[in-house]
Structures are given as structure tokens and as C-alpha cells.
C-alpha positions in Angstrom: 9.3 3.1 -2.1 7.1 5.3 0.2 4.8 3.3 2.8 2.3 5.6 4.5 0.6 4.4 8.3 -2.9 4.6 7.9 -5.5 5.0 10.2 -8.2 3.0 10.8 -6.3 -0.5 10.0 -7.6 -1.9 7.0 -9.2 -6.0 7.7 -9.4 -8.1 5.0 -11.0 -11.6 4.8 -9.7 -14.7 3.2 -11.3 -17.9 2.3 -9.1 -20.5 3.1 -11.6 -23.5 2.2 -14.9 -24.0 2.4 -14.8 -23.7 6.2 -12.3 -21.1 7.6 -12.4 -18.2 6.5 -8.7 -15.7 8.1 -9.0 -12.1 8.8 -5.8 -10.4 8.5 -5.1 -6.8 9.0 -2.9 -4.2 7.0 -1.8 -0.6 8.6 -0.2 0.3 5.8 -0.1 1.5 1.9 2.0 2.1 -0.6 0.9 3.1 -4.0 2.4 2.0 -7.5 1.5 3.7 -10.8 1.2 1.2 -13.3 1.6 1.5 -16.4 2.4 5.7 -16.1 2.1 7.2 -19.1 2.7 11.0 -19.1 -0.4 13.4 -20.4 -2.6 10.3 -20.1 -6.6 11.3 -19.2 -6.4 8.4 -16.6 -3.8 7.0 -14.1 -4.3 3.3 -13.2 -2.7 2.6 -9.3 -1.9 -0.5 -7.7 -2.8 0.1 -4.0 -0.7 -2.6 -1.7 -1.8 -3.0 1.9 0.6 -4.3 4.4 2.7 -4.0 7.3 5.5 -2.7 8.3 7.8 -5.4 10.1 11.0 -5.9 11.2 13.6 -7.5 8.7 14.0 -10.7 10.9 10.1 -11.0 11.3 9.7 -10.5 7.4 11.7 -13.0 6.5 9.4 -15.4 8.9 6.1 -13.6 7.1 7.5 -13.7 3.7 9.5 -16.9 2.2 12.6 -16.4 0.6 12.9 -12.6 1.6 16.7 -12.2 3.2 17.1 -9.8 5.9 18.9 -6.7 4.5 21.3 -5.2 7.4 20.8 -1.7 5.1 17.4 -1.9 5.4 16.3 -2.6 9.1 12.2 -3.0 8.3 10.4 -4.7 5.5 7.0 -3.5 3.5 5.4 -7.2 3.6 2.0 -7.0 1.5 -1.2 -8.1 2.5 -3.7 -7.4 -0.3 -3.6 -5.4 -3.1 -6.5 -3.9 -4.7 -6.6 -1.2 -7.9 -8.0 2.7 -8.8 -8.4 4.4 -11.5 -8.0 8.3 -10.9 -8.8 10.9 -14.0 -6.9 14.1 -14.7 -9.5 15.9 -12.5 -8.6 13.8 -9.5 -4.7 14.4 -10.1 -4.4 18.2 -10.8 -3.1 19.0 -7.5 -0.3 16.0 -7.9 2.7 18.0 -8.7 5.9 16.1 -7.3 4.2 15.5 -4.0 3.2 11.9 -3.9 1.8 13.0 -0.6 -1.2 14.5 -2.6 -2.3 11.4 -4.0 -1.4 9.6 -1.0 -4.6 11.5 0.8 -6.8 10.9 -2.2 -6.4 7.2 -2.4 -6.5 6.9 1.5 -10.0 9.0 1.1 -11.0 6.9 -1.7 -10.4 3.4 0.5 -12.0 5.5 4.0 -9.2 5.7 5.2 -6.6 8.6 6.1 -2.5 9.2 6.4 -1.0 9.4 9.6 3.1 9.4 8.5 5.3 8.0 5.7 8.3 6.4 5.5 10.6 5.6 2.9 11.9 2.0 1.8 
């Protein structure tokens, strides 16, 4: 999985009840393909925002996620949200994810600082 830092944080708002409303914060994306179908005129994405944390906090952020010694840090998602990208948008895709990476970061307002791989 590649995670990308993005800069400014993202906020989102959720309504707890009809009273208290939470903001939480995401400085993070990753970006799933879903469904991928090859020569497709449209690519639907999954964009998850979270944060990157450290296994021991994810397991307090997330319940029922074990600490993996391989894997020192955790992708924990915040939100997720979806987008649509034609043919057009993807030309320049390639086999650098890094490409759409920028245009869904520009698309959400927001841009990549540095990736990491998960």
C-alpha cells in the first residue's frame, strides 16, 4: 500500500448526535482502484484519508488491529470519499502511481509532500 503525507491536513466533521458534532484531522492518503478494469473509459478510486501512527497507538485507534513487529507504523483511516477520473485525466499514469497521486491530491486541494510504502 502507498500512503502519501499531504499538505494542508485534511478536517473532517462528524455528527455524533444531535448536539456534538467531532472534528478530526487526516494527513494522509492512499488511493485504491476499485473495480480496475484495463482499457476502461473511466477509473473509479476510493480515496482513504488517515494517519500514519505507530503500531502500538493503532492498535489503541483501531479495535482488533494487532501490532505487527514487521510493520512498525499503521495506515489508520479516517474518511474515505470517491473519484471518478476519465482516460483524459490518466494518460500520463504509466506505472507511476505518483502521477495520479498529484491529480487526486489537486482534485481534493490538496498536494504530496512524500510517500511511504505499507
Amino acid at each position: 500500500m502507498l500512503v502519501a503525507k499531504i499538505t494542508p491536513a485534511a478536517s473532517f466533521a462528524k455528527q455524533e448526535n444531535p448536539f456534538t458534532i467531532t472534528t478530526t484531522s487526516a494527513d494522509s492518503i492512499s488511493v485504491l482502484a476499485r473495480p480496475y478494469v484495463l482499457g476502461s473509459k473511466e477509473v473509479n478510486f476510493e480515496v482513504l484519508f488517515g494517519n500514519v501512527v505507530a503500531a502500538t497507538e493503532a492498535v489503541e485507534a483501531s479495535e482488533g488491529v494487532e501490532p505487527n513487529e514487521a510493520s512498525p507504523a499503521k495506515f489508520v483511516v479516517v474518511a474515505s470519499d470517491f473519484l471518478v477520473l476519465n482516460q483524459e485525466d490518466l494518460q500520463d499514469w504509466g506505472t507511476d502511481d505518483l502521477v495520479v497521486f498529484n491529480l487526486i491530491a489537486s482534485k481534493f486541494g490538496v498536494s504530496i509532500d512524500s510517500t511511504q510504502v505499507f
